[in-house]
C-alpha positions in Angstrom: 7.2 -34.4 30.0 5.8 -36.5 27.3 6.0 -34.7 23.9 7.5 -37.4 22.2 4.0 -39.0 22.6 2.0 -36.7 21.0 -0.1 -37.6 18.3 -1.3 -35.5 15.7 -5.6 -35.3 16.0 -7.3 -37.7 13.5 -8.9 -34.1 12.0 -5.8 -32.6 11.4 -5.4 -31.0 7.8 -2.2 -29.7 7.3 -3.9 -27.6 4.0 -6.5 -25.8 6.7 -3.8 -25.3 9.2 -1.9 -23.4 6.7 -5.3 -21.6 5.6 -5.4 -20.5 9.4 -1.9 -19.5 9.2 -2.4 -16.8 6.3 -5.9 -15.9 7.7 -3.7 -14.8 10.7 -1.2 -13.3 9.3 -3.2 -11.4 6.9 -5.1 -9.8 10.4 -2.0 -8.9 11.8 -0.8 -7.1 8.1 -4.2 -5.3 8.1 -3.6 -4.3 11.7 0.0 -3.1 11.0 -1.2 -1.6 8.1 -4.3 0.4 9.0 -1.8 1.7 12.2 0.9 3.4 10.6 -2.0 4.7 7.9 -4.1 6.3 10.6 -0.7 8.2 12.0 -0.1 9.5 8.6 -4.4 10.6 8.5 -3.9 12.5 11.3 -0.7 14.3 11.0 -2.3 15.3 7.7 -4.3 18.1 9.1 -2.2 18.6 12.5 0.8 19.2 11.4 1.7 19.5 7.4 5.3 19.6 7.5 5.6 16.5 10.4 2.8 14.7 8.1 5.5 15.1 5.1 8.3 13.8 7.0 6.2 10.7 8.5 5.4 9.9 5.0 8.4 9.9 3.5 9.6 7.6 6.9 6.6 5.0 6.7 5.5 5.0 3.2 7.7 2.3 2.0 6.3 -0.2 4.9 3.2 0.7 4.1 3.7 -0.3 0.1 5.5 -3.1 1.3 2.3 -4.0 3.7 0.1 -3.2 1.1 2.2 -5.8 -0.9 1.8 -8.5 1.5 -1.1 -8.6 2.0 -1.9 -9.1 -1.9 0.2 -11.9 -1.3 -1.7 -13.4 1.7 -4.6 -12.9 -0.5 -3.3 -14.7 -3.5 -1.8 -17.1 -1.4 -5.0 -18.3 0.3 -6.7 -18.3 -3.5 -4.5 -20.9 -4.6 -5.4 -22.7 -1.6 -9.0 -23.1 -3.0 -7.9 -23.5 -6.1 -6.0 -26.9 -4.9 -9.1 -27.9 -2.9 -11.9 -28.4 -5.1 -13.9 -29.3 -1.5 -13.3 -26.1 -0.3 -13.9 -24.4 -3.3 -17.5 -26.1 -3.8 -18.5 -25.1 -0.2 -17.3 -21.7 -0.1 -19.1 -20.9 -3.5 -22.3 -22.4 -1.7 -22.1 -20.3 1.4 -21.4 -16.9 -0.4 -24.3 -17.4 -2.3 -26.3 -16.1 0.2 -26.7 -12.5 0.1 -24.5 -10.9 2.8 -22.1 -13.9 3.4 -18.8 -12.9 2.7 -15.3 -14.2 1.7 -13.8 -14.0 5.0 -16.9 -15.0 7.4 -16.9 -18.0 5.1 -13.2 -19.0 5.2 -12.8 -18.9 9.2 -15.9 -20.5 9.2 -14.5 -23.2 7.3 -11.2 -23.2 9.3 -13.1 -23.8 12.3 -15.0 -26.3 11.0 -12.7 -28.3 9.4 -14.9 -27.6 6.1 -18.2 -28.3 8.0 -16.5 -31.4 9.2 -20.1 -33.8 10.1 -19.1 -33.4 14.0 -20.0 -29.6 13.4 -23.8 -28.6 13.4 -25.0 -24.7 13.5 -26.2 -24.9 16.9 -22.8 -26.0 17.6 -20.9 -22.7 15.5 -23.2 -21.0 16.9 -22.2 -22.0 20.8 -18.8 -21.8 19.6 -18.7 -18.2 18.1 -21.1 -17.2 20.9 -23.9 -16.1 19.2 -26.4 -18.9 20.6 -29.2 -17.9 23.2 -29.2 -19.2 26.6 -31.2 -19.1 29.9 -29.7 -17.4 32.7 -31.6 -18.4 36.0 -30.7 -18.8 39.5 -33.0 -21.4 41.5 -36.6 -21.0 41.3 -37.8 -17.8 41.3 -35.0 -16.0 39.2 -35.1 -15.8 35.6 -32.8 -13.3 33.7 -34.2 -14.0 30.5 -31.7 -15.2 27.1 -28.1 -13.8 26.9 -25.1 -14.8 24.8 -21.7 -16.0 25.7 -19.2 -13.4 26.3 -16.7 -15.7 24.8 -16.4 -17.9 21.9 -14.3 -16.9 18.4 -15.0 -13.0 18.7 -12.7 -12.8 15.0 -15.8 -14.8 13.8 -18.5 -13.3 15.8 -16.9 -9.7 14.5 -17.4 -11.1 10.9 -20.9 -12.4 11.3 -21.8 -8.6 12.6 -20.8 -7.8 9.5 -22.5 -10.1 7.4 -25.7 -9.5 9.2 -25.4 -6.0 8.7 -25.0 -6.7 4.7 -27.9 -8.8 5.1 -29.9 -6.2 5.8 -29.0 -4.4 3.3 -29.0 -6.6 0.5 -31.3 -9.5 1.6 -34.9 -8.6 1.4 -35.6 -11.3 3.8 -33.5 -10.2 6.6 -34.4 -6.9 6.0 -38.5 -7.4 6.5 -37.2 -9.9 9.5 -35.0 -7.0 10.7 -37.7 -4.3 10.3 -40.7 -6.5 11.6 -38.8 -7.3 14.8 -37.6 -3.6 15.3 -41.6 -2.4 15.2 -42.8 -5.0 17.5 -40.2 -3.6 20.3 -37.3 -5.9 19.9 -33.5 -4.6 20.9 -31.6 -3.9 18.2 -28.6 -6.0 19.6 -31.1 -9.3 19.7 -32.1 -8.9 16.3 -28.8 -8.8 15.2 -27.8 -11.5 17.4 -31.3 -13.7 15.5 -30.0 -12.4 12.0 -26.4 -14.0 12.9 -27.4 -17.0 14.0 -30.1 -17.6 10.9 -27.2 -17.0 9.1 -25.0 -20.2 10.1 -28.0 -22.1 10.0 -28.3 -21.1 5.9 -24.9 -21.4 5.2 -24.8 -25.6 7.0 -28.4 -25.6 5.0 -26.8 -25.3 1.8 -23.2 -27.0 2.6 -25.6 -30.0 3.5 -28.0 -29.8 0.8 -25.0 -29.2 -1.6 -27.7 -26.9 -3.1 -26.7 -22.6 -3.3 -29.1 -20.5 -1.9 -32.2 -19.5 -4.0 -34.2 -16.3 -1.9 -37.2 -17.2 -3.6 -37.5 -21.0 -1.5 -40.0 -21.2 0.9 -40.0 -24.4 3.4 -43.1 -26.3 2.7 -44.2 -26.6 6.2 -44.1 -22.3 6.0 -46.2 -22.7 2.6 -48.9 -25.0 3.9 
């Protein structure tokens, strides 16, 4: 064995690693968290006198959960507050309508804060939101599909934000519709609605410009 070797990677930030590290732990808090509060849900119309006694057993983890996870919260806030870089970017990419806090800061974990190396088509291979052909030799073509693996913590998130897109973005939401009446799966719109996503959010990390809804690209203008 050769640990003494190792070398820490050229990328490393030891500030992102510990923004990874309270991401994580905040999941795992939620998780903990939402479990003992859907026993209590439960046992509330089941059984009134066993929902009682579980409460009076778990509601001090849950307080102290619900606690900790303020913490985590306030923890990773005062990591932006020390990284003005971070801060500038994450202001940028939640400036477009559905983009929210925590798509934005695993995006920026696993980017190493849109580190140059990364691209969108790259995320989006990553996360496993990017099309690709599935064929075997000549004569067999099973159309576009999307990895099955990738970050599925971030592909979860972007789900969400393209859902919130829809919503709130009358863009995505004429895209969405137009899409829907022409035919298209639901599922693949999404998928589309993700993936124009990480493209806006490296557009205006790049540009160093936030989003304005009312831009149109001059080639689309002419």
């Amino acid at each position: 064995m050769r640990q003494h070797q190792a070398r820490l990677s050229p990328h490393y930030d030891a500030a992102l690693e510990q923004l990874h590290d309270l991401l994580t732990t905040r999941n795992r808090l939620i998780g903990a968290y939402n479990s003992l509060s859907k026993a209590q849900n439960e046992l509330a119309w089941a059984d009134e006198e066993s929902h009682r006694t579980v409460v009076g057993v778990q509601q001090a983890a849950i307080d102290g959960l619900s606690a900790s996870i303020r913490q985590a919260e306030q923890a990773i806030d005062a990591l932006l507050r020390k990284n003005p870089a971070w801060r500038k970017n994450f202001d940028l990419a939640t400036s477009i309508r559905g983009v929210g806090r925590l798509t934005e800061l695993w995006l920026m974990v696993h980017t190493r804060n849109f580190d140059p190396h990364f691209t969108a088509r790259k995320v989006a291979a990553l996360v496993g939101i990017a099309p690709y052909e599935s064929s075997s030799g000549t004569s067999v073509n099973a159309g576009t599909h999307v990895s099955k693996f990738g970050h599925l913590d971030v592909k979860a998130l972007l789900h969400m934000s393209a859902m919130a897109s829809i919503r709130c973005n009358e863009k995505v939401k004429g895209y969405y519709k137009r899409k829907k009446e022409e035919g298209k799966p639901g599922l693949l719109v999404l998928n589309n609605i993700k993936n124009k996503i990480v493209h806006q959010i490296f557009a205006v990390v790049r540009s160093q410009v936030p989003y304005d809804p009312a831009f149109v690209h001059q080639r689309a203008a002419a």
